[in-house]
Structure formats: structure tokens, C-alpha cells
C-alpha positions in Angstrom: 13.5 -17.1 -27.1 11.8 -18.5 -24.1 10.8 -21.9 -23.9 7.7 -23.4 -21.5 9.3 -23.7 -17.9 10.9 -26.7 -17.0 8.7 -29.3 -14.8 10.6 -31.6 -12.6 9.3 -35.2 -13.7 8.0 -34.6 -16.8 10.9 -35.1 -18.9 9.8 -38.2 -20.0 6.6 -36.4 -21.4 7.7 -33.7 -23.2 7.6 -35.4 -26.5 3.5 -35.8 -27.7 2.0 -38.9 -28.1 -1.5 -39.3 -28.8 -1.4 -42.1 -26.1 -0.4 -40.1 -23.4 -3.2 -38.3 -20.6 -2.3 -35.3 -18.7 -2.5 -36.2 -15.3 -4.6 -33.2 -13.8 -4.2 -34.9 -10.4 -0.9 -34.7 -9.5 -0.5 -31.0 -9.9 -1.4 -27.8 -7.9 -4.8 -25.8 -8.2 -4.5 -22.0 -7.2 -7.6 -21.8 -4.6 -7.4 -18.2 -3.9 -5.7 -15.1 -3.7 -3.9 -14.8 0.5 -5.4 -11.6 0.8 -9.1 -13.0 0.0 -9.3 -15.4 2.1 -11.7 -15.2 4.7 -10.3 -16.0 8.7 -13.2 -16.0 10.5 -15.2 -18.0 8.4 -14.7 -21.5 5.9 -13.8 -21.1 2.1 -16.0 -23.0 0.1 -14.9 -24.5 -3.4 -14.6 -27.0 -5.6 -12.4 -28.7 -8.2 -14.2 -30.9 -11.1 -17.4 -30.9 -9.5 -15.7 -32.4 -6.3 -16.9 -30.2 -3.3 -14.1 -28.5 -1.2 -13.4 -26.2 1.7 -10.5 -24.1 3.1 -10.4 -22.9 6.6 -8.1 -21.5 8.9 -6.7 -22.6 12.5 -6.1 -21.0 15.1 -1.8 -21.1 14.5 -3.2 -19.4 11.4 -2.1 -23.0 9.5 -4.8 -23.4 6.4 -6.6 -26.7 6.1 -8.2 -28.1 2.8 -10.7 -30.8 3.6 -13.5 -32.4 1.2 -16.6 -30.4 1.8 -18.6 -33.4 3.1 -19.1 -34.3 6.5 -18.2 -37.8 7.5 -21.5 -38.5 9.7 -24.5 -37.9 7.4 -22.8 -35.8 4.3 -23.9 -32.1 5.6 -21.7 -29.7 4.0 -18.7 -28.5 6.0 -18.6 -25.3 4.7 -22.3 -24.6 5.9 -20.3 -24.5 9.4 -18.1 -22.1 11.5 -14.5 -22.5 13.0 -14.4 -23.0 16.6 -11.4 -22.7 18.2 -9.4 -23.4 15.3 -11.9 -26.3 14.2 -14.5 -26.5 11.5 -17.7 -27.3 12.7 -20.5 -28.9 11.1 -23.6 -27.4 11.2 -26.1 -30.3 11.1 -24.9 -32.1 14.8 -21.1 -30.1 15.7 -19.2 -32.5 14.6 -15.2 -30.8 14.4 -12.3 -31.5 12.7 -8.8 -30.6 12.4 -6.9 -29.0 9.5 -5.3 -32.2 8.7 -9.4 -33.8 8.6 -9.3 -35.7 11.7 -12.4 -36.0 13.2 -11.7 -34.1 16.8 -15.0 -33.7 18.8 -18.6 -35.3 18.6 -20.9 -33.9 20.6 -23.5 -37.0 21.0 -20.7 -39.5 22.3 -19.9 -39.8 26.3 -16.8 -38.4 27.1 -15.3 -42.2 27.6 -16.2 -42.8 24.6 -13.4 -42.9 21.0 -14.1 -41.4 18.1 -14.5 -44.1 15.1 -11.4 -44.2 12.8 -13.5 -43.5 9.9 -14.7 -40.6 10.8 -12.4 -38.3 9.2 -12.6 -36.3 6.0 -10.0 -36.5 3.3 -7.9 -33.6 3.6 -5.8 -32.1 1.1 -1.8 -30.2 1.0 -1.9 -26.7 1.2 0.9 -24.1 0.3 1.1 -20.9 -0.3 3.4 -19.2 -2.8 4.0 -15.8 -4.1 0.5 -14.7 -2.5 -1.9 -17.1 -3.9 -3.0 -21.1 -2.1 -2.5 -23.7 -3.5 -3.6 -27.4 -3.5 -2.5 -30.8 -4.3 -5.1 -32.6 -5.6 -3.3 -35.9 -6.4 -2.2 -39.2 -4.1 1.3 -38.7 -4.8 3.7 -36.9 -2.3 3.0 -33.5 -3.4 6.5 -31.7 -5.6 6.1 -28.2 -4.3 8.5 -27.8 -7.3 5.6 -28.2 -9.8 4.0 -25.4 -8.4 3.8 -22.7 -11.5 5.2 -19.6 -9.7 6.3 -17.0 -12.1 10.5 -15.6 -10.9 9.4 -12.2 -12.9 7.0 -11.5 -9.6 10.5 -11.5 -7.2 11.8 -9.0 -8.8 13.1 -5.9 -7.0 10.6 -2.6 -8.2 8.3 -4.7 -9.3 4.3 -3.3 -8.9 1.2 -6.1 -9.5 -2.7 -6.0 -9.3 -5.1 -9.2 -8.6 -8.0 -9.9 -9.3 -10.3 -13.1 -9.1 -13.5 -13.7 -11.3 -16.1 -17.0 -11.4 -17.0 -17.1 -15.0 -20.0 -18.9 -16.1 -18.3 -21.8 -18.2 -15.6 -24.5 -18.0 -11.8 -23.6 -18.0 -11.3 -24.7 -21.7 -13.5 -21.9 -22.7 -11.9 -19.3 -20.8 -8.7 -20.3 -21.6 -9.8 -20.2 -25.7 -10.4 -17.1 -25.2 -7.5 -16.3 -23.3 -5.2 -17.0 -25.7 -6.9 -15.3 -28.7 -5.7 -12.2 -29.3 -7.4 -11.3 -32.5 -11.1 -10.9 -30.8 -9.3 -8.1 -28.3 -9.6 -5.4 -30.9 -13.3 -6.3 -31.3 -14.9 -7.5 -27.9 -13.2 -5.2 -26.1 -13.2 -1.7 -28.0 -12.6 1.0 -26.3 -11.8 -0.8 -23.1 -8.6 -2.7 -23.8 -8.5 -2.5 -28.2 -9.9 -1.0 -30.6 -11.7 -1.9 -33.6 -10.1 0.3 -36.5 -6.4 -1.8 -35.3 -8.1 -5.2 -36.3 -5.8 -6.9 -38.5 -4.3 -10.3 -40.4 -2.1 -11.3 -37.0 1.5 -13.7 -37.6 0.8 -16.4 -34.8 3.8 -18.9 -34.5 3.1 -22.3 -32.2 7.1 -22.9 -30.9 6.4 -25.7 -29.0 3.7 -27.9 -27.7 3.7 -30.9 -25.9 1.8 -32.5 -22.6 3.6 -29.8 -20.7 1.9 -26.7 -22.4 2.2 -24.8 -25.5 5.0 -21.9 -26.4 3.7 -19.5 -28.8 4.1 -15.7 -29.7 2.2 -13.6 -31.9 2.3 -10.2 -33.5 0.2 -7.4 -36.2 1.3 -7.5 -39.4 -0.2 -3.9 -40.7 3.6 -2.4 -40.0 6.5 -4.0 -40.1 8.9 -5.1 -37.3 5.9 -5.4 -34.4 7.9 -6.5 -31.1 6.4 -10.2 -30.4 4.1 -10.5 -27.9 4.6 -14.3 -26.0 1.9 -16.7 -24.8 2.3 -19.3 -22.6 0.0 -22.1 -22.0 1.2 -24.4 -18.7 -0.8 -27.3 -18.2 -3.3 -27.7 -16.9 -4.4 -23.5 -16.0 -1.6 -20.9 -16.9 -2.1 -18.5 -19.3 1.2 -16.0 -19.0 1.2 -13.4 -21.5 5.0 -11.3 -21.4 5.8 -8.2 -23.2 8.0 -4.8 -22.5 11.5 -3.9 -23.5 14.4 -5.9 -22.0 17.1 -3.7 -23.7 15.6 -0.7 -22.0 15.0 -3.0 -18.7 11.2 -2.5 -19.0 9.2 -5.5 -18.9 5.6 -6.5 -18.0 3.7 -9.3 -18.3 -0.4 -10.6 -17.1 -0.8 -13.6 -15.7 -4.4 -15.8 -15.5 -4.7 -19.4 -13.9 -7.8 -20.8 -13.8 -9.7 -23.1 -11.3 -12.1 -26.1 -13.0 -14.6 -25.2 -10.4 -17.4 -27.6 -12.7 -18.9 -27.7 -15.9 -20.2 -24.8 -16.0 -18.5 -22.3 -13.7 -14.6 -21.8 -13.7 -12.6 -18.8 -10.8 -9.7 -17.1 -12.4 -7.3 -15.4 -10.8 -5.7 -12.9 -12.9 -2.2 -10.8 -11.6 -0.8 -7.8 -13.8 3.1 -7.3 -13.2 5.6 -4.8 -14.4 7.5 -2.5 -13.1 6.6 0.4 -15.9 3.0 1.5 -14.2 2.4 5.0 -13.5 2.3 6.2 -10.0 -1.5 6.9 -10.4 -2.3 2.9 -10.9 -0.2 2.3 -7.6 -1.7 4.4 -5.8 -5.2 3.4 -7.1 -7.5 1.4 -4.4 -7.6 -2.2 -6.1 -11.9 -1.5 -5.7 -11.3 0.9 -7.8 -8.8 -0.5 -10.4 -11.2 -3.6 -10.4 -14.7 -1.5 -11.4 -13.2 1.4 -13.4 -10.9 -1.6 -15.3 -10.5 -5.4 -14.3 -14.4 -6.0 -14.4 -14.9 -4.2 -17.2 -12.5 -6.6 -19.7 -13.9 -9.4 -18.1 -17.4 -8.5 -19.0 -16.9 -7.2 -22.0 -17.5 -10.5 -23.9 -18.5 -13.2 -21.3 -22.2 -13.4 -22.4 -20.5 -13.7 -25.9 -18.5 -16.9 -24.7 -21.3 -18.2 -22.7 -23.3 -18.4 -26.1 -20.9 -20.0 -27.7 -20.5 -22.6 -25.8 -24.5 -23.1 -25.7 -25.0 -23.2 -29.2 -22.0 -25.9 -29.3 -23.9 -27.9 -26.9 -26.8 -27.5 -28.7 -25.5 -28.7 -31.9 -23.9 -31.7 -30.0 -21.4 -31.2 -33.3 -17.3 -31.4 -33.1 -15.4 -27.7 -32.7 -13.7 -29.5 -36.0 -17.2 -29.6 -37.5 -18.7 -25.8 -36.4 -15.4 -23.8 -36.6 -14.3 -22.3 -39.6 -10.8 -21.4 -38.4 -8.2 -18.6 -40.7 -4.9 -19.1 -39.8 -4.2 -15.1 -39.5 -6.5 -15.3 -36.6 -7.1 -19.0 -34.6 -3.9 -20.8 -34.9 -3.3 -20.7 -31.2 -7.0 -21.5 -30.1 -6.9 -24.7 -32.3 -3.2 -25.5 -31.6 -4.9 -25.8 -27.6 -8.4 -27.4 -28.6 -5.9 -29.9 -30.3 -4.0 -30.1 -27.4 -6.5 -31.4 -25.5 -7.5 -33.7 -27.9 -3.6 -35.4 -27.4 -3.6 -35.2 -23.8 -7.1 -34.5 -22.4 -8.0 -38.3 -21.7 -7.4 -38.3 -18.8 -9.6 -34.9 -17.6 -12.7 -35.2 -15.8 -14.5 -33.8 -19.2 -13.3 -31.3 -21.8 -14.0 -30.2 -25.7 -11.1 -30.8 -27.9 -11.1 -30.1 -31.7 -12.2 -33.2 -32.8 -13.5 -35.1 -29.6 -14.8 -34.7 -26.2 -15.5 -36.1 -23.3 -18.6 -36.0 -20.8 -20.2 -33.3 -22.8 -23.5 -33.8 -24.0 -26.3 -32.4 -25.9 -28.8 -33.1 -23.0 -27.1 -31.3 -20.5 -27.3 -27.8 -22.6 -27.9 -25.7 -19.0 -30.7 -23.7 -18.5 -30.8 -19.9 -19.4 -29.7 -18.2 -16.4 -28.1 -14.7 -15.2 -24.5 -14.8 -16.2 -23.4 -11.2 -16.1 -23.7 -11.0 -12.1 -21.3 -8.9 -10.9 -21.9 -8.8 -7.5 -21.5 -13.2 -6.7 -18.9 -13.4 -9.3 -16.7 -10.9 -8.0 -17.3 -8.4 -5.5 -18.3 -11.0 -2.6 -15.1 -13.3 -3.4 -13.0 -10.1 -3.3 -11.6 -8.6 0.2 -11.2 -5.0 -1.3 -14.8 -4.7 -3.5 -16.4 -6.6 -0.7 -15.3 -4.3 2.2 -15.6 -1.1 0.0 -19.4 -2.3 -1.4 -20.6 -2.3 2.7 -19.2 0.5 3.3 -20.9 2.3 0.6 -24.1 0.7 1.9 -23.4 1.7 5.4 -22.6 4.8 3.9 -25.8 5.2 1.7 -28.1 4.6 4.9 -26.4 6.9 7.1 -26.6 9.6 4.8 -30.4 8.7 4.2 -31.3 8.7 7.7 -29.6 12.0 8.4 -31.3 13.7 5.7 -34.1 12.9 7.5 -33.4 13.8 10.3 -32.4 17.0 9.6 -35.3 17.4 7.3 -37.2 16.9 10.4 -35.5 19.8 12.4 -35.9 22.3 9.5 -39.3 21.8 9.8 -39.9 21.9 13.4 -37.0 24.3 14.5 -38.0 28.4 15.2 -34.3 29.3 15.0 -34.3 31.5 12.0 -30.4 30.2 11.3 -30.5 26.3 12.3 -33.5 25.7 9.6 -31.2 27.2 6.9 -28.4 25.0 7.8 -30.6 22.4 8.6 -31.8 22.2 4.5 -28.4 22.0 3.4 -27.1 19.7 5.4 -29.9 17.4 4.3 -29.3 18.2 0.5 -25.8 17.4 0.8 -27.0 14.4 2.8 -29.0 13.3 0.3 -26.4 13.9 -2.4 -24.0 11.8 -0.3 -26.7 9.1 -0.5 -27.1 9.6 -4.4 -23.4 9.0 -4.7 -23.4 6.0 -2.4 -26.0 4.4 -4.4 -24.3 5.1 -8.0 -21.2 3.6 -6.4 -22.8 0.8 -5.1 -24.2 -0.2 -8.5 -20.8 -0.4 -9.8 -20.2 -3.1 -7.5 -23.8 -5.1 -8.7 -24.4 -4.4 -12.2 -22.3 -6.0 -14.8 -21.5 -3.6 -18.2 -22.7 -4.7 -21.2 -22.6 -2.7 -24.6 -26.8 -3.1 -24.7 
């Protein structure tokens, strides 16, 4: 039996105490996946409503900066990199990765740049293909960062994919670790309905570190356990396969607190039991055949939740009616933060919350967008969606154009090829535009 992973430092605060606050500074934030991130251009974030931005220099070293300009607070990230600098947009001011102010166009060359002109930047790593930040003022422990060792294993096959989700981390992560709505929400994509059931859901350990559960059906006896780890303060690790048999497998989702109402996950499937079609799947085409539909397949649900919550400006102690075959581990973690959430910009425990009010209930907006929340963040849907435009007007144009010479040619064998060329033009167009829809329109069941 696995116990949550070991964090250097924390031993004094493995034992809960409804005193203690989970410091949410001193930790690591996953940013983004390597392979997204853009080079030519500045990342733009943000962690509790704080604005950031990630860029790259020129040595290739990554830079994490607030996203504020020190002159007259124009966003960074509205800028470009030049020569290895980020540029602000409003009057070219540049700074380095480390947020040193480096070049101001306005002063005379004799001139010295003020001390105070540089931004606050922030350490950057990168581990087992995702960046990472350190958000706190303590010397960053690059031992805290939550890598997971199953991933350096020899044989061993992953996905990725990253998603912005229309509400806060605690939501996403409620849902995350509720198995019993799989069978439900997502019938016929990842459950299905008829294998709803009683579950046996066993809390093994919780404390300021994270939560150690398992869970399993109870409709036939001797299920294998399926483990779920929460790791403070945005790991959700789900492991299951056969050890014995040297099969194992696992999904992985950390979460970034973008704001209140907008979290980015990054979610990684591991194993080394995929089939050979999976691998040699295009991740575009694992993430709209798959990936985006699980993701969608209850996230207006959740968003709705969490607006009638706000609406009732009640407790999740007052409104819930939890069973204990079925929410054990969502109200083990709502309790959770209730014990160590203090110290968090805001959040919803069980029974208390902080900086959530009835007044801010946000405004009814589109929340199944598809194409912001995921294909323009991700390198693979992003590059294959413009090429399927590019594609789609190509196609259209040479329809036309050979529409054109059907009509106007006297060749009694170019007009016949002419006309089906630009029918199979124009069906090349069809399909560009049905694939390009995959990559706008969000599935829903209605």
C-alpha cells in the first residue's frame, strides 16, 4: 500500500491541525507543457489572479516575470522578444529573463537605468517535460517539485494534454477525484451508465500534505483497488494496472489556479500497456476523437454547480446531501481545505470559505469554447487547425479555378477533367471544414 510521497520539510506538518495553513507559496506551479510553449512569442498567465508571463531567451533560458511593466503598468505579455528580451509594447521598454530592466528607449545613452525599474521575476525549472514555477520568497527546493518516478520508466508510452476550465481549481479537482459521476457524465465516452453502482471508498491518510485514498465497485467481489492521490496544492494521480503481471498505468492532472473563475490543467496518461494504434495516433487526433471529449462531457455541468452555490451564498455542508457509497473522497477534500485552506488566496471548503461571495455570481457566458480553451494553447491542435484552414481555402480557390477552365476550355478532354478535379476540390474543402469544426465546437449531449 502506497502512502502520499514524501516532501522534504514538511515533516513537521504531516499530523492535521486545524491551526495550520497550507502554504500555497512556497511550492511549484506547473505553467505549461515544454512542447507548448511558444519561442517566438511571450506566454501569458497567471496564478491567483496575479498576472504573469513566460518567455524565452535567446540561450533558449526561460524567464518568468510579473506581467506588469515597471514604467506605467502596460502588460508585458502584449509585447514581443527582441533579441532575447521582452519588450513592452506601450514605450520598448526590455528586460532580461531574470526582470532586469535592460533598455529604455527615451533615456540618452549616458544616461542609467533607475534601480527600480525592474519587474519581479520568478524561478523557473523544468522537469519531466512540463515548467514549473516557484511562487514563494523562500529559496526555491527543487525537491518539492511533484514529479511522478513511474514516467522514467524504460517502455513507458504517455499523452498530454492541457485544458482552461471555466472555474476555480477546487472545483475541478471535486470532480477529479469522484469516481462515481464517471459512469453517468461520461457514458459512452469513458463509463457507462448500466455499471453505476454503491462504490467502497477508503480515505488512508490525509493530512496538510495531501490525501491517500483508493476506491473500488462493489457489484462483484474482489474489484482490484483503484488509488487516488491528492498532493497539495494541484495533483490529482490516479494508478491502476497489474504489478504481478508488470503492467501498470496510471493518469495524472495538476491544475493551475489561473483565478476565480478559470483554472489550466494539464493532464498526462502513462502506461506502458497502450496499443500500438494510440502510439501511433497524432496527439490532434487523440485530443478531438478523446481528451476533449471527457473534458466536455460534464464541464457545463460543473460550471452550474458552482453558480447555483454562489447563488445560494449557502455552506457545501448546508446544500450537499452527501452518501457515503458515492462522496466520501469529495468531502474528505472539501474538508481538507477547510483544515488547511487559511492560508489560500480564496477557496470553498465544506463548512467555510474564503473570498467567495454571493455578489460576485459571474455573468452567463460561453464556457464550452473549444477553440481558446484548448486548441490555441496546444502546439499539435493549433498547428493541425491552420493547416486544415490553409487547407480548406486552397482547396476552395482551386475548385474555382478549375470551375472556371471547364467553362471556358474547347478541349473536349481538359473540361472533363477539369469538373472532377473541382468536385474533388470541393470535397477536400468539405472535409477541411468538418475537421476544422472539431477543433471549434465543443460536444455537448444537447
Amino acid at each position: 500500500m502506497t502512502t502520499i510521497p514524501h516532501q522534504p520539510g514538511l515533516d513537521a506538518l504531516a499530523t492535521p491541525d486545524n491551526n495550520q495553513a497550507f502554504d500555497w507559496k512556497n511550492c511549484w506551479y506547473p505553467i505549461a507543457f515544454v512542447q507548448d510553449l511558444p519561442k517566438e512569442y511571450p506566454y501569458r498567465f497567471s496564478l491567483y489572479d496575479e498576472p504573469l508571463v513566460l518567455f524565452t531567451n535567446q540561450d533558449g533560458k526561460l524567464g518568468c516575470l510579473t506581467d506588469r511593466c515597471s514604467h506605467r503598468a502596460a502588460r508585458l505579455s502584449d509585447g514581443q522578444i527582441i533579441n532575447g528580451k521582452i519588450e513592452c509594447l506601450y514605450h520598448g521598454w526590455q528586460f532580461g529573463t531574470d526582470g532586469q530592466c535592460l533598455h529604455i528607449p527615451q533615456l540618452s545613452e549616458d544616461a542609467k537605468i533607475p534601480a527600480n525599474a525592474c519587474v519581479k521575476s520568478f524561478p523557473i525549472v523544468e522537469r519531466q517535460g512540463i515548467v514549473w514555477m516557484w511562487a514563494g520568497e523562500e529559496k526555491p527546493a527543487e525537491e518539492l517539485i511533484p514529479t511522478i518516478p513511474a514516467l522514467d520508466q524504460p517502455g513507458l508510452f504517455c499523452t498530454d494534454y492541457i485544458r482552461d476550465l471555466p472555474y476555480d481549481q477546487t472545483y475541478f479537482i471535486e470532480n477529479i477525484i469522484d469516481p462515481a459521476h464517471v459512469f453517468i457524465s461520461h457514458d459512452g465516452i469513458l463509463g457507462k451508465r448500466e455499471n453505476a453502482q454503491p462504490l467502497e471508498i477508503e480515505v488512508i491518510e490525509s493530512s496538510i500534505q495531501g490525501i491517500h485514498s483508493r476506491w473500488r465497485g462493489i457489484r462483484q467481489p474482489n474489484q482490484p483497488w483503484i488509488v487516488i492521490d491528492f498532493i497539495a496544492p494541484n495533483l490529482i494521480i490516479y494508478k491502476f494496472g497489474n504489478q504481478e503481471k508488470g503492467r501498470f498505468g496510471g493518469t495524472v492532472l495538476y491544475s493551475l489556479p489561473l483565478s476565480k473563475e478559470k483554472c489550466r490543467i494539464f493532464l498526462r496518461n502513462y502506461g506502458n500497456m497502450f496499443p500500438w494504434q494510440m502510439k501511433l495516433m497524432p496527439k490532434w487526433l487523440d485530443h478531438i476523437l478523446v481528451r476533449n471529449l471527457i473534458l466536455e462531457g460534464d464541464l457545463q455541468v460543473v460550471v452550474e454547480q458552482k453558480r447555483q452555490l454562489q447563488r445560494l451564498g449557502k455552506s457545501l455542508k448546508e446544500v450537499y446531501l452527501p452518501i457515503k457509497t458515492s462522496d466520501t473522497l469529495v468531502i474528505e477534500y472539501r474538508k481538507w481545505l477547510d483544515r488547511f485552506g487559511k492560508g489560500l488566496p480564496f477557496y470553498q471548503g465544506y463548512s467555510s470559505a474564503k473570498n467567495f461571495h454571493p455578489d460576485e455570481l459571474p455573468a452567463n457566458s460561453l464556457t464550452l469554447d473549444r477553440l481558446s480553451q484548448h486548441t490555441q494553447i496546444c502546439s499539435s491542435c493549433n498547428q493541425a487547425y491552420q493547416v486544415t484552414q490553409l487547407v480548406k481555402q486552397i482547396s476552395l480557390g482551386g475548385a474555382i479555378a478549375l470551375a472556371a477552365l471547364a467553362i471556358l476550355t474547347d478541349n473536349s478532354w481538359v473540361s472533363p477533367m477539369a469538373v472532377a478535379s473541382a468536385l474533388f476540390a470541393v470535397a477536400l474543402a468539405f472535409a477541411a471544414q468538418k475537421l476544422k469544426t472539431k477543433f471549434e465546437r465543443a460536444y455537448t449531449r444537447h
